[in-house]
Kinemage of the C-alpha trace (Angstrom):
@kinemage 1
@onewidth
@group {chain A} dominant
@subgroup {mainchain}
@vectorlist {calphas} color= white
{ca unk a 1} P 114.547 -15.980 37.934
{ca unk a 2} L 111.703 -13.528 38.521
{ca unk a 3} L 109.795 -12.038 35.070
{ca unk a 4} L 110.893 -9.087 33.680
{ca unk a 5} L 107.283 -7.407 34.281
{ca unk a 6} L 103.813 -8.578 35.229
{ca unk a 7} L 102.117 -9.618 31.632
{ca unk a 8} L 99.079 -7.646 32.659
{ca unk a 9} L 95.654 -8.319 31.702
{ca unk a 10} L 95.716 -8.618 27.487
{ca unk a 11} L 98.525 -11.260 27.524
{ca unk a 12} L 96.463 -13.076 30.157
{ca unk a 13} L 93.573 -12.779 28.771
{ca unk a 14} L 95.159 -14.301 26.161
{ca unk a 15} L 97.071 -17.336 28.035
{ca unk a 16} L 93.735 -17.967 29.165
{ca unk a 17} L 91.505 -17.964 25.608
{ca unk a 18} L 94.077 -20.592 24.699
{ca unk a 19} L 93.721 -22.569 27.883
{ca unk a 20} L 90.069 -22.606 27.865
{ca unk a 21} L 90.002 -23.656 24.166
{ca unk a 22} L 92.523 -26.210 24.744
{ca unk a 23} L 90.375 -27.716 28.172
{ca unk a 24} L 87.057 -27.802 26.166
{ca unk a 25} L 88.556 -28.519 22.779
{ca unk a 26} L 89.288 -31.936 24.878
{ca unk a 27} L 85.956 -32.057 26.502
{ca unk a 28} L 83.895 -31.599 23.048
{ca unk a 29} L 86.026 -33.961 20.929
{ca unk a 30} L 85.104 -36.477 23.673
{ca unk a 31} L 81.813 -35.422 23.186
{ca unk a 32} L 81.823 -35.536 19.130
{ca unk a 33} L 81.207 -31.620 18.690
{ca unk a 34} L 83.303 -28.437 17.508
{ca unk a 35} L 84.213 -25.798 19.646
{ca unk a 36} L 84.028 -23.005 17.474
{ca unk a 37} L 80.618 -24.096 15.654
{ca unk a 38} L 79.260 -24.763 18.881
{ca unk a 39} L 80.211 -21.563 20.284
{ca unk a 40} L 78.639 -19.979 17.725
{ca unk a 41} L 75.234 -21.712 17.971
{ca unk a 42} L 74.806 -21.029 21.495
{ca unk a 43} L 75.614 -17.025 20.878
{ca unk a 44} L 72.358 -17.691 18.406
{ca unk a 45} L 70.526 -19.921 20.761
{ca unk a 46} L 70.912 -17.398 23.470
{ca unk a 47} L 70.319 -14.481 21.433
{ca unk a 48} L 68.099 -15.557 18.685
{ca unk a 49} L 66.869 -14.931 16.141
{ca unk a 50} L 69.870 -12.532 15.341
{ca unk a 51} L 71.154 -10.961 12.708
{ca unk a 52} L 74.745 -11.911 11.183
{ca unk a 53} L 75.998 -7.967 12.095
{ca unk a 54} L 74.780 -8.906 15.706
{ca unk a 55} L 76.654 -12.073 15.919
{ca unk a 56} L 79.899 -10.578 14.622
{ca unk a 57} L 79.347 -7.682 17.352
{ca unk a 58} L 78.714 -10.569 20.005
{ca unk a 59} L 81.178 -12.829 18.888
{ca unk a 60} L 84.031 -10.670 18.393
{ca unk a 61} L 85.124 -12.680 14.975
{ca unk a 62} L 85.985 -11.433 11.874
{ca unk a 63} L 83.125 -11.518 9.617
{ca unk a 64} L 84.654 -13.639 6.419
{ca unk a 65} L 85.438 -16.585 9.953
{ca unk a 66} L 82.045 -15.872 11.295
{ca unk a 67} L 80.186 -16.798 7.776
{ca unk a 68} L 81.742 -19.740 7.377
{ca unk a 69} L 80.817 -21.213 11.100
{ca unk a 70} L 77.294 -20.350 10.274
{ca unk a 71} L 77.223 -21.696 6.738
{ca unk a 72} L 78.743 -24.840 8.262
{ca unk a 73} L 75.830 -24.680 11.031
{ca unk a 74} L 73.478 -23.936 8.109
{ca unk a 75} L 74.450 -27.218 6.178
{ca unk a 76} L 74.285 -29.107 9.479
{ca unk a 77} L 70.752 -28.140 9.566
{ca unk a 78} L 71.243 -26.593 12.767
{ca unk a 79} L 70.743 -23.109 12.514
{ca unk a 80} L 68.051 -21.585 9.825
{ca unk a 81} L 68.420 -18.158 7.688
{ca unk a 82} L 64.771 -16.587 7.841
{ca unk a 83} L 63.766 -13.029 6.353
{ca unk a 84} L 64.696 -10.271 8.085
{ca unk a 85} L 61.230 -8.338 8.384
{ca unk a 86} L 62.933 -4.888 9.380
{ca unk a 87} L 65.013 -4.843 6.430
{ca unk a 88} L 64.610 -6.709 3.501
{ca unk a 89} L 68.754 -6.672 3.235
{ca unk a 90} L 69.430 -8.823 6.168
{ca unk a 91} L 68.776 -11.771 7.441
{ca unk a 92} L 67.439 -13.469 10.974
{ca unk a 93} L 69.525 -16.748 12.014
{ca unk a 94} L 67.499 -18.939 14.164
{ca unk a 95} L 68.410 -22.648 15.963
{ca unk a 96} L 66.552 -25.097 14.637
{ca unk a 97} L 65.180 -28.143 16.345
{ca unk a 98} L 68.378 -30.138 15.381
{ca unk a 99} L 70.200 -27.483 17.017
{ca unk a 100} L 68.541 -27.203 19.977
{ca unk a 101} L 70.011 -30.616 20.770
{ca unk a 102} L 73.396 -29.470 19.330
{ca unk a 103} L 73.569 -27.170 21.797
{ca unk a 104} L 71.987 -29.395 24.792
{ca unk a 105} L 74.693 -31.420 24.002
{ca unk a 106} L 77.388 -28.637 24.311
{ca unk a 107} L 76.026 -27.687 27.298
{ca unk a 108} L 76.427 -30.624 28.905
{ca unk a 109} L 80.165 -30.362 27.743
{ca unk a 110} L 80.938 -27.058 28.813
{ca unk a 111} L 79.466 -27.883 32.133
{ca unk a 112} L 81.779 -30.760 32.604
{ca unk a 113} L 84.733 -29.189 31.942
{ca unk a 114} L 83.760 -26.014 33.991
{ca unk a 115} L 83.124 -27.994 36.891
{ca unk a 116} L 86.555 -29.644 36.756
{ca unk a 117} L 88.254 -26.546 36.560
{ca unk a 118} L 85.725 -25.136 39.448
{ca unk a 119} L 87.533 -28.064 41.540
{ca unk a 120} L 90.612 -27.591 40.697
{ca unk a 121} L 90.556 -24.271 41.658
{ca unk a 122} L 88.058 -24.716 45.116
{ca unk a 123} L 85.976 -21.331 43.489
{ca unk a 124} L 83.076 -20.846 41.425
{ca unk a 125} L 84.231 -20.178 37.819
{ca unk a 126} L 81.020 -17.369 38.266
{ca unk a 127} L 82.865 -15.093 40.341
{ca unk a 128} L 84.784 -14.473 36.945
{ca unk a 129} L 82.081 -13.345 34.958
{ca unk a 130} L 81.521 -9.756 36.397
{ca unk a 131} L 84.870 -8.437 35.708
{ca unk a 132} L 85.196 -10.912 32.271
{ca unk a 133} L 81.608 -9.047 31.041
{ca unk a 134} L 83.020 -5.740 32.088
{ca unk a 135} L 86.148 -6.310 29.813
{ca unk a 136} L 83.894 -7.318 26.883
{ca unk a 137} L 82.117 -4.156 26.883
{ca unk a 138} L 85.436 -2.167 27.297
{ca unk a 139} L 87.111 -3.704 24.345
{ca unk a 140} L 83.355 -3.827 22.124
{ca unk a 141} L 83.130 -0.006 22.619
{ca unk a 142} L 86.637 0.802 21.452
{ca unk a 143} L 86.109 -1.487 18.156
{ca unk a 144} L 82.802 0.368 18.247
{ca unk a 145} L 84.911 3.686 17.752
{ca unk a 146} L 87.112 2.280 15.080
């Protein structure tokens, strides 16, 4: 029996978030590392140093969730807190060296799993990104808005 309706882009999305967290969930327990830390030190590897109000905005998490992955990256001695020298509120997070190989490591992890997927599906999981990005932006500017 046919659906009732297409699910349309948010419940795939969705299907999807839980697939990809399930595929590398595997991947990283294999390799001895957390998903969700490790996401969260590459966002700061990639866009460090950044401020916790950044993160949230790239990550998308609540802010009470997104504390406690970087206090646990904190205690793991893999990301640093340094002063913020443009306001003397805020804070900079930075990867430390320890990090560094964290996130070498989850590289290497994300990488395998991609290119499994990549053969399963005979594409390049890149051709995703452009439309993927797009979305992002879309759904930042209306949280933007309130």
């Amino acid at each position: 029996m046919p659906p009732k309706y297409r699910p349309g882009p948010f419940l795939n999305m969705f299907v999807a978030t839980q697939l990809v967290e399930r595929v590398t969930t595997r991947e990283f327990e294999r390799a001895g590392l957390d998903l969700h830390a490790v996401a969260v030190l590459q966002l700061i590897w990639l866009n460090g140093p950044v401020t916790p109000t950044r993160l949230e905005q790239l990550t998308g998490m609540r802010p009470t969730t997104l504390r406690d992955r970087v206090n646990e990256l904190v205690a793991r001695g893999e990301v640093r807190r340094l002063p913020n020298p443009e306001d003397g509120r805020s804070q900079l997070l930075e990867v430390t060296a320890k990090g560094d190989r964290a996130a070498d490591h989850a590289r290497i992890a994300f990488r395998k799993a991609w290119d499994r997927i990549e053969r399963r599906l005979g594409r390049s999981l890149a051709e995703f990104d452009p439309p993927i990005e797009e979305l992002i932006r879309g759904l930042r500017d209306e949280l933007s808005d309130g």
